[in-house]
C-alpha positions as CSV (number, residue, x, y, z in Angstrom):
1,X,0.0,0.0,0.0
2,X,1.2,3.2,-0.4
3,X,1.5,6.6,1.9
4,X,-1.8,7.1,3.0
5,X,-3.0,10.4,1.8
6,X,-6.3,10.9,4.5
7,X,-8.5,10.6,0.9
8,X,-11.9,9.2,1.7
9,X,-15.0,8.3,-0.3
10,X,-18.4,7.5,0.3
11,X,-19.2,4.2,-1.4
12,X,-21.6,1.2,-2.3
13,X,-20.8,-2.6,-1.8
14,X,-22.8,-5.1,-3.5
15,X,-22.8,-8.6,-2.9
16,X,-22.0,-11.4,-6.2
17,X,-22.4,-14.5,-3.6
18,X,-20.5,-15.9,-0.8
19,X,-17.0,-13.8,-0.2
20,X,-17.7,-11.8,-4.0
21,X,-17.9,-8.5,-4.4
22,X,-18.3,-5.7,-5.9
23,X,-17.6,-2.2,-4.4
24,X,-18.5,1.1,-6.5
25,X,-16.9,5.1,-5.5
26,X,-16.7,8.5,-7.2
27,X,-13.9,8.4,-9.5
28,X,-11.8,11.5,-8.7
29,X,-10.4,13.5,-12.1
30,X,-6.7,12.3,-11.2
31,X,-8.1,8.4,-12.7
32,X,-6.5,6.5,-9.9
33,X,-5.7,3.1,-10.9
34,X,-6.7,0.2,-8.5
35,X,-3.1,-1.4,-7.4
36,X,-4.4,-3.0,-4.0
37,X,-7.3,-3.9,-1.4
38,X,-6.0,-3.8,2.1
39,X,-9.9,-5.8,3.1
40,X,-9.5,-8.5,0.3
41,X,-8.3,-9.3,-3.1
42,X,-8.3,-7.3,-6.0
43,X,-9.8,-9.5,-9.0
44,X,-10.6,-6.8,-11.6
45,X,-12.0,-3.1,-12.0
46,X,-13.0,-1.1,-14.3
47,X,-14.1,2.9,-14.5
48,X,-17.6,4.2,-15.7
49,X,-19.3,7.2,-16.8
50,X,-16.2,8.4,-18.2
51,X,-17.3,10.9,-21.3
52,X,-21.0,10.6,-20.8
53,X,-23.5,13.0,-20.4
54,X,-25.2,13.5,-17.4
55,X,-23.0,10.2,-16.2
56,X,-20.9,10.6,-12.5
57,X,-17.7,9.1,-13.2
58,X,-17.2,6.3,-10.7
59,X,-14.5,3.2,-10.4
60,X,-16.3,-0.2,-9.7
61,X,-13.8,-2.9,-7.9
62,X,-14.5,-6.4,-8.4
63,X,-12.5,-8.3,-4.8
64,X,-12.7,-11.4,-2.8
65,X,-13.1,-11.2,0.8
66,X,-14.3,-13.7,3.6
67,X,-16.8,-11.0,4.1
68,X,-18.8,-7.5,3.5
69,X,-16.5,-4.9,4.7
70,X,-17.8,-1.5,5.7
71,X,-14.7,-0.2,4.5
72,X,-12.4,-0.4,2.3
73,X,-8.9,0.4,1.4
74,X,-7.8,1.4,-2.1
75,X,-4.2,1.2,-3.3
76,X,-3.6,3.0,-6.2
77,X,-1.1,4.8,-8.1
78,X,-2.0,8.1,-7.1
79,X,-2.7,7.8,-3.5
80,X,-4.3,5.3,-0.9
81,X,-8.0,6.0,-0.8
82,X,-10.6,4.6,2.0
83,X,-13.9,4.1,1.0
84,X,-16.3,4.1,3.7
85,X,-18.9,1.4,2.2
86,X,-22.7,0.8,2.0
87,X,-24.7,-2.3,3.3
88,X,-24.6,-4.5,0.5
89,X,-26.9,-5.0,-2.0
90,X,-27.7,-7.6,-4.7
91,X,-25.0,-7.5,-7.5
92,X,-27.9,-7.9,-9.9
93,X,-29.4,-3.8,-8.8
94,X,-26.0,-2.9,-10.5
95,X,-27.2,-0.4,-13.6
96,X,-26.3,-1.7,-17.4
97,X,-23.8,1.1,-17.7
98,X,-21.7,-0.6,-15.0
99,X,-22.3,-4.0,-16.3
100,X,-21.2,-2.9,-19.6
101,X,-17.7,-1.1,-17.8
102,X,-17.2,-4.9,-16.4
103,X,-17.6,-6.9,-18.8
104,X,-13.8,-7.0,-20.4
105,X,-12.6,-5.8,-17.2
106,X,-14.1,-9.3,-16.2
107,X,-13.1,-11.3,-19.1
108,X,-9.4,-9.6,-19.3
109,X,-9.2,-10.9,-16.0
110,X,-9.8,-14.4,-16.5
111,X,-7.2,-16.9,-14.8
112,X,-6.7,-20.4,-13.6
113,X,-6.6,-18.2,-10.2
114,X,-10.2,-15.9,-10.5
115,X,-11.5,-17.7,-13.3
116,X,-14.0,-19.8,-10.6
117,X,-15.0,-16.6,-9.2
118,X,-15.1,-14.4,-12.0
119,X,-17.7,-16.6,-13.5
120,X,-20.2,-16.3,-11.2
121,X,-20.8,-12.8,-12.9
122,X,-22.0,-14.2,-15.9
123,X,-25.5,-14.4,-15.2
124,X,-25.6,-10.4,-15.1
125,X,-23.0,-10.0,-18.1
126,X,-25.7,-11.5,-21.0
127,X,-26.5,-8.4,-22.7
128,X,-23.2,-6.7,-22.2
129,X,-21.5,-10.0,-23.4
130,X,-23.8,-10.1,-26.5
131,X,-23.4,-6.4,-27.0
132,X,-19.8,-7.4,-27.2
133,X,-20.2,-10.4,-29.3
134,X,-22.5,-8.3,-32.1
135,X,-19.7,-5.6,-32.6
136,X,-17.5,-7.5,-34.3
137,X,-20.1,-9.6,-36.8
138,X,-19.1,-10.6,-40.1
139,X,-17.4,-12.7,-42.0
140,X,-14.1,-12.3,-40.9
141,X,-12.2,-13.9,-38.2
142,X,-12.0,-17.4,-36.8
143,X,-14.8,-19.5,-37.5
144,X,-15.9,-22.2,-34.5
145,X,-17.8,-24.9,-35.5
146,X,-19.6,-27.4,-32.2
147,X,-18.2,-31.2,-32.9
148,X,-19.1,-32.3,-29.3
149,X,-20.8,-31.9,-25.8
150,X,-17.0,-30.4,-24.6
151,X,-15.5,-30.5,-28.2
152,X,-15.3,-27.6,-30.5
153,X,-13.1,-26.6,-33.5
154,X,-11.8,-23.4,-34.4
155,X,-10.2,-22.1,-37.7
156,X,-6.6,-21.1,-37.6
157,X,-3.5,-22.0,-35.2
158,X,-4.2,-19.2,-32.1
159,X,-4.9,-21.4,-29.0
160,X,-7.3,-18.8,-26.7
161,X,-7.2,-19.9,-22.9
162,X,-11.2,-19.7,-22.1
163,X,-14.2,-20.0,-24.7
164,X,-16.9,-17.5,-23.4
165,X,-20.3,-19.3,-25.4
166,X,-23.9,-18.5,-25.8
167,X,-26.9,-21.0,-25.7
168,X,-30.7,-20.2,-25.5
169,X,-29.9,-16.6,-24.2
170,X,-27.2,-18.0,-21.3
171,X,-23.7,-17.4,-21.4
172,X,-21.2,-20.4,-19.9
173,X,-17.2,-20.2,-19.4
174,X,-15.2,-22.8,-20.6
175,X,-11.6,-23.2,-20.2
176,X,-9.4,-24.9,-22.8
177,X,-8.0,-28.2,-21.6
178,X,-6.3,-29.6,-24.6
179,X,-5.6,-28.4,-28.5
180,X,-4.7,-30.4,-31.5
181,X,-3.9,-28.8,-34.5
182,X,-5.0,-30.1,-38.2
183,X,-3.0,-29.0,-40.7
184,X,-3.8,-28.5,-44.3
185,X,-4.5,-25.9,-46.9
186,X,-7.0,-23.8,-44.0
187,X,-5.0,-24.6,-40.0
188,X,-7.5,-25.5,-37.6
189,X,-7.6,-26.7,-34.3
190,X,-9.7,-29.1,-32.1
191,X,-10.4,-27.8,-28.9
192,X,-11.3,-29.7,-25.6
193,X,-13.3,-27.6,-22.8
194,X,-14.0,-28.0,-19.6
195,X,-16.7,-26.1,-18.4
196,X,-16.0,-23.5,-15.2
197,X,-19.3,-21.0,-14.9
198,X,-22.5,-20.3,-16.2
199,X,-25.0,-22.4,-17.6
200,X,-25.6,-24.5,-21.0
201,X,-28.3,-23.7,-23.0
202,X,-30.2,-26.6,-24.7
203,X,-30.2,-24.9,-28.1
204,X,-27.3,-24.5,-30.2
205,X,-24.3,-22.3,-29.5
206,X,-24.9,-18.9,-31.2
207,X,-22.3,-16.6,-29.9
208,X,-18.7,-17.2,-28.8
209,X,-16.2,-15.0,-27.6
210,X,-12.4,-16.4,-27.1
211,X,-10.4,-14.9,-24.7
212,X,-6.6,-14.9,-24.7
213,X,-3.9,-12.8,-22.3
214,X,-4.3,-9.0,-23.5
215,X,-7.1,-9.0,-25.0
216,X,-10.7,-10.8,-26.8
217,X,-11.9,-12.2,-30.2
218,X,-14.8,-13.0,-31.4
219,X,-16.0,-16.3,-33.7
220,X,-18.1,-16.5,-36.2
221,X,-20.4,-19.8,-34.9
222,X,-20.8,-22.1,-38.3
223,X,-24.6,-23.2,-38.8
């Protein structure tokens, strides 16, 4: 942590299911970066409102902790800032504009060590995550194709760590367990997934976002 600075905020704390959190604060002009939680562990962030009219700027802070603090300690690399926190309240009374801020906040920070927890968000991501998945339509990029329950195949040689997929409206995280690579005159690989949040849809896979360290791509789904 660094110096503290006496900086304090009034906050709200909302709760994402046992020891998940997420806390959200006035964002002051100077952008401080989240570094640090001296009440739990930092998972992701992100900052909202930023450029919006009519919008408060605020930072939303995504943590683990073995409870709901009424305070909380902010490292960043500006200064230390305490947020004196809320009661907390259902993670799903989060607005869409703070959903949306999340979303790659939460799927940049996908790993074998937040991945278990990080998933439990996807319930409230569906429309940010499709809003995501729907930028990017058309006919180029990889193309994924369904071949089994936890089998899929992607076009070219890039190897993401975690499929994000769409079913029947529901979003599910999978993580990549094996690759084999076909060669030929078009690369492809065969994926094996095992599945780590979120629930499968009955209906066909429609969406599918793949998600590799610094940043996300988005398959076309073949029929």
């Amino acid at each position: 942590m660094t110096d503290p600075s006496g900086k304090t905020a009034a906050g709200q704390l909302f709760a994402a299911g046992e020891g998940l959190f997420v806390a959200r604060y006035p964002l002051s002009t100077a952008l401080p970066i989240p570094l640090g939680l001296g009440e739990g562990d930092l998972l992701t962030w992100a900052f909202c409102g930023l450029g919006r009219a009519m919008a408060e700027p605020t930072a939303l802070v995504v943590f683990a902790a073995d409870g709901p603090p009424g305070r909380l300690t902010v490292a960043t690399h500006f200064h230390d800032l305490t947020v004196a926190l809320s009661a907390p309240l259902p993670v799903a009374t989060l607005d869409a504009a703070a959903w949306a801020a999340l979303c790659p906040a939460i799927l940049g920070g996908l790993t074998p060590a937040t991945v278990e927890r990080l998933a439990g968000l996807l319930p409230h991501l569906g429309p940010a995550l499709s809003a995501l998945a729907g930028a990017y339509e058309g006919p180029a990029g990889p193309v994924l194709a369904v071949t089994g329950e936890t089998e899929v195949s992607l076009t070219g040689a890039g190897v993401p760590d975690y499929l994000v997929l769409r079913a029947d409206s529901l979003w599910r995280c999978c993580r990549v367990v094996r690759a084999s690579l076909t060669f030929g005159p078009e690369p492809r690989t065969l994926l094996d997934l095992a599945r780590v949040g979120g629930e499968p849809g009955r209906g066909p896979t429609d969406a599918a976002l793949l998600v590799r360290p610094g940043g996300v791509d988005v398959a076309r789904v073949a029929p």
